[in-house]
ZAPAKOL-397537 format. One record per residue: x, y, z negated of N, C-alpha, C in turn; residue number from 0. Coordinates in Angstrom, 3 decimals. Atoms other than C-alpha are relative to their C-alpha. Layout:
BEGIN
(pt (X, Y, Z), (X, Y, Z), (X, Y, Z), NUM);
...
//
This chain:
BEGIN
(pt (-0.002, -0.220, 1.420), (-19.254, -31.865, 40.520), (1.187, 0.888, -0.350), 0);
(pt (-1.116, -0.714, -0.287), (-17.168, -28.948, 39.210), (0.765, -0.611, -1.572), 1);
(pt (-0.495, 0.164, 1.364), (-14.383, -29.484, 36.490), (0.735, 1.024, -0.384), 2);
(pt (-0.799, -1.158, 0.342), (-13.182, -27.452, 34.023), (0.902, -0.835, -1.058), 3);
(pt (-1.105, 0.774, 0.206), (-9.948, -28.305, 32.402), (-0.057, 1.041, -1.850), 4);
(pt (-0.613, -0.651, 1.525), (-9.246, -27.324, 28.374), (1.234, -0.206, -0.580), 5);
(pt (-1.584, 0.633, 0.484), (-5.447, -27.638, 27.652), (0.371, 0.675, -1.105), 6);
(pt (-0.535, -0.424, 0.381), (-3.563, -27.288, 25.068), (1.696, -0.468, 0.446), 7);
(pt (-1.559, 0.270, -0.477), (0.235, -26.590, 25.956), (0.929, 0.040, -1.265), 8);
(pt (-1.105, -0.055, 1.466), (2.796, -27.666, 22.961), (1.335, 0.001, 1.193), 9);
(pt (-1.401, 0.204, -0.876), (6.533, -26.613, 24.148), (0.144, -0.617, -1.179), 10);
(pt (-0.690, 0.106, 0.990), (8.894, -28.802, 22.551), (1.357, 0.267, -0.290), 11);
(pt (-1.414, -0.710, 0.420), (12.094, -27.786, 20.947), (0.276, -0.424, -1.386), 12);
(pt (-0.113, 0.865, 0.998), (14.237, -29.602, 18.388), (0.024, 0.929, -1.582), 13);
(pt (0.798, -0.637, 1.303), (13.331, -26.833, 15.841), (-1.423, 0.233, -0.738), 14);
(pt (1.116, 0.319, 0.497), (9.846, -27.420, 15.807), (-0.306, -1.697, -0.011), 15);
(pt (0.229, 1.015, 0.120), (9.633, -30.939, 16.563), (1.562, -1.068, -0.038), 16);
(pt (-1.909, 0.789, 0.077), (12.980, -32.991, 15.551), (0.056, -1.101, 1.195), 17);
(pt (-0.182, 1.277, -0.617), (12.096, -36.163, 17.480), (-0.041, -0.249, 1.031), 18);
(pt (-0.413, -0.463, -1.195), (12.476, -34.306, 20.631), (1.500, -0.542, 0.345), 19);
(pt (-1.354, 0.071, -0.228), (15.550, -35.454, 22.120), (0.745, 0.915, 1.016), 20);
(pt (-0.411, -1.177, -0.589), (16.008, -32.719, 24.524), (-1.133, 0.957, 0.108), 21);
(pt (0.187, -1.007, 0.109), (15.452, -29.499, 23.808), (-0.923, 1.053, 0.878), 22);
(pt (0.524, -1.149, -1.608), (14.521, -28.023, 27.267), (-1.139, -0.996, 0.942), 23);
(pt (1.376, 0.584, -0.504), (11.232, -30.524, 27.887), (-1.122, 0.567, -0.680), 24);
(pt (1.370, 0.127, 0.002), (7.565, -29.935, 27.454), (-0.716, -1.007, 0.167), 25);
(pt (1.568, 1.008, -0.359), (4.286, -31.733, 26.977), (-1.196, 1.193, 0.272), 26);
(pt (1.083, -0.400, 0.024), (1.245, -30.602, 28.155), (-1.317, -1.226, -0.105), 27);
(pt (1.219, 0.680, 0.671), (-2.167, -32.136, 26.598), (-1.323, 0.570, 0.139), 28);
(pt (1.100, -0.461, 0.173), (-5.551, -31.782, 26.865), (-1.256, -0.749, 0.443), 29);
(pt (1.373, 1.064, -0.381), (-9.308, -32.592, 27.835), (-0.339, 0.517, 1.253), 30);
(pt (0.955, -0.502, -1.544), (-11.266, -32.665, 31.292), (-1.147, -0.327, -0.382), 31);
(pt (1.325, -0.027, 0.213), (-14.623, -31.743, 30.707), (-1.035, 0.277, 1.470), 32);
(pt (0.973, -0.297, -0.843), (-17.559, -31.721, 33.327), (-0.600, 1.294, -0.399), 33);
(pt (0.184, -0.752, 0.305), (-18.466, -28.709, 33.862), (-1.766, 0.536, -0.266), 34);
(pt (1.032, -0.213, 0.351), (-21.969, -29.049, 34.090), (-0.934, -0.812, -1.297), 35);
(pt (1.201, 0.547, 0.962), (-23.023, -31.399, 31.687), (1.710, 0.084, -1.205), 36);
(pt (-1.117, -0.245, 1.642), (-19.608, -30.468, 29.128), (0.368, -1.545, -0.396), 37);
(pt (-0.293, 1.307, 0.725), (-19.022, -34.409, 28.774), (1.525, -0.022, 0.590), 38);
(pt (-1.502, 0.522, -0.287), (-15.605, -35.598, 28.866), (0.022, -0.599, 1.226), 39);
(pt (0.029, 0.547, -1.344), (-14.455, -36.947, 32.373), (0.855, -0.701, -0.358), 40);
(pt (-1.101, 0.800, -0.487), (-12.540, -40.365, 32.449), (0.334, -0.273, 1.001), 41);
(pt (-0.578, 0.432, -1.363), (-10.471, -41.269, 35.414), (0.475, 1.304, 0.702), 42);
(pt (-0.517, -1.181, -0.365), (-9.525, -37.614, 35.918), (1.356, -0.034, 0.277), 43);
(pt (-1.632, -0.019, -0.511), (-6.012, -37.148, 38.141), (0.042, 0.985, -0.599), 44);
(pt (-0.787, -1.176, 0.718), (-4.137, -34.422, 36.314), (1.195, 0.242, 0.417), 45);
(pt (-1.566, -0.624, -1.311), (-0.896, -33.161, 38.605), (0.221, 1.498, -0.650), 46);
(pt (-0.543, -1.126, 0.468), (1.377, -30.775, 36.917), (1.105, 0.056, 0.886), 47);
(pt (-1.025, -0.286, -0.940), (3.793, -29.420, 39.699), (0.837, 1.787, -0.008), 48);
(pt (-0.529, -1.328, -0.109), (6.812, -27.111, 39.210), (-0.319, 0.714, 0.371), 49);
(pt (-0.141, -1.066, -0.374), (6.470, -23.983, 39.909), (1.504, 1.125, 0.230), 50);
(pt (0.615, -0.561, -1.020), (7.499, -21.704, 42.520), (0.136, -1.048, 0.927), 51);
(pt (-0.437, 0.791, -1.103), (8.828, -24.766, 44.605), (-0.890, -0.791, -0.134), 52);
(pt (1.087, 1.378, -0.114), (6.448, -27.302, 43.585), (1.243, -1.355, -0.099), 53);
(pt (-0.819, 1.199, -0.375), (9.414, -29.638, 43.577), (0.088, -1.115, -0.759), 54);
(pt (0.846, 0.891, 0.604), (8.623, -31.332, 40.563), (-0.648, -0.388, -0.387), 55);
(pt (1.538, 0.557, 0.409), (5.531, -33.417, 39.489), (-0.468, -0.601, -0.383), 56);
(pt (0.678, 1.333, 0.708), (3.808, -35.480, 37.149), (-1.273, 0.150, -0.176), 57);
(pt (1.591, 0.266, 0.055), (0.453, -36.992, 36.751), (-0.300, -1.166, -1.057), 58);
(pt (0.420, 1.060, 1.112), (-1.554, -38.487, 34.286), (-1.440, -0.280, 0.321), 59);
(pt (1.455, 0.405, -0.343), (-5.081, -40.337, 34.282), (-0.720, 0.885, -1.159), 60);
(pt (0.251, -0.077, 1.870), (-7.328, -39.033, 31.558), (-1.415, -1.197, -0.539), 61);
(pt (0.738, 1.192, 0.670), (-8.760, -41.583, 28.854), (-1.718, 0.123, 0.047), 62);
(pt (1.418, 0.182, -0.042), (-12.177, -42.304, 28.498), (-0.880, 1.436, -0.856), 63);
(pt (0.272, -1.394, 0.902), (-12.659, -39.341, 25.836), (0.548, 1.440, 0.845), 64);
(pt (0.248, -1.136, -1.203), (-11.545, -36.939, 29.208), (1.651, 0.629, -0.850), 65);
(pt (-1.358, -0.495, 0.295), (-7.888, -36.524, 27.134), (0.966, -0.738, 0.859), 66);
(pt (-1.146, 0.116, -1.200), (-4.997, -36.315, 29.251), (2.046, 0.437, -0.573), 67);
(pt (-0.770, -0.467, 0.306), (-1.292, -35.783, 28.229), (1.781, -0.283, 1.616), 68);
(pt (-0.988, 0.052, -0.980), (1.765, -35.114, 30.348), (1.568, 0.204, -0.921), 69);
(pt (-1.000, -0.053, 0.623), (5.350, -35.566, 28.795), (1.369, 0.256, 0.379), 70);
(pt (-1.437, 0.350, -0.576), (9.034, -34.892, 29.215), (-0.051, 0.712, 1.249), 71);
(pt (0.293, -0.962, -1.020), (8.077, -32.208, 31.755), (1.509, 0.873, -0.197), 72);
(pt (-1.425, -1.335, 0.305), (11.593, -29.726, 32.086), (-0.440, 1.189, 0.178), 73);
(pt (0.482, -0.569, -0.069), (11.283, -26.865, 31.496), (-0.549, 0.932, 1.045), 74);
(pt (0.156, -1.138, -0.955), (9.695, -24.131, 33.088), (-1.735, 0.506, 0.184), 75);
(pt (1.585, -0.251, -0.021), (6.058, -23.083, 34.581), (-0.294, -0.663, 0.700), 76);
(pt (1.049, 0.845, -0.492), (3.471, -25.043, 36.077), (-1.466, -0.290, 0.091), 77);
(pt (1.120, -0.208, -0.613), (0.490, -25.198, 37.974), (-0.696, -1.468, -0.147), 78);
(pt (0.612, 1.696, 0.272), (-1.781, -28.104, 37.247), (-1.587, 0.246, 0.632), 79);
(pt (0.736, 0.070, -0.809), (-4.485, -29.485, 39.527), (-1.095, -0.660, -0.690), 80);
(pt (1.267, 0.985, -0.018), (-7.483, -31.730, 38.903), (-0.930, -0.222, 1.008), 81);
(pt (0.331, 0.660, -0.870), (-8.587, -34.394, 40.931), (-1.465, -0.809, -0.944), 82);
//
């Protein structure tokens, strides 16, 4: 079964969002959709891993509605998988 991933990426920064407590994290959010039948996928692994080293990495499940969020990420870029 193939998946396709729909994210939205919010940086945060304590000028757009105050209740950030540091400045230099990210969230990334979004849905895993099946790609053939477009329904939401629950139980989807979601692995966001630094980039170029890969050295750091977080994972989230996604909910039953195929939304997924990742938080408190530092900054930088990142390559995200689905399992």
């Amino acid at each position: 079964m193939g998946v396709r991933v729909t994210l939205l990426i919010s940086f945060l920064s304590a000028g757009i969002l105050a209740a950030s407590s540091d400045p230099n994290t990210a969230s990334i959010q979004g849905t895993v959709t099946a790609r053939d039948t477009k329904k939401p996928l629950a139980g989807a692994l979601v692995i966001a891993r630094a980039m170029p080293a890969f050295s750091t990495h977080q994972s989230a499940q996604s909910a039953a509605d195929g939304s997924f969020q990742l938080q408190n990420l530092p900054a930088g870029a990142y390559s995200l998988c689905v399992k």
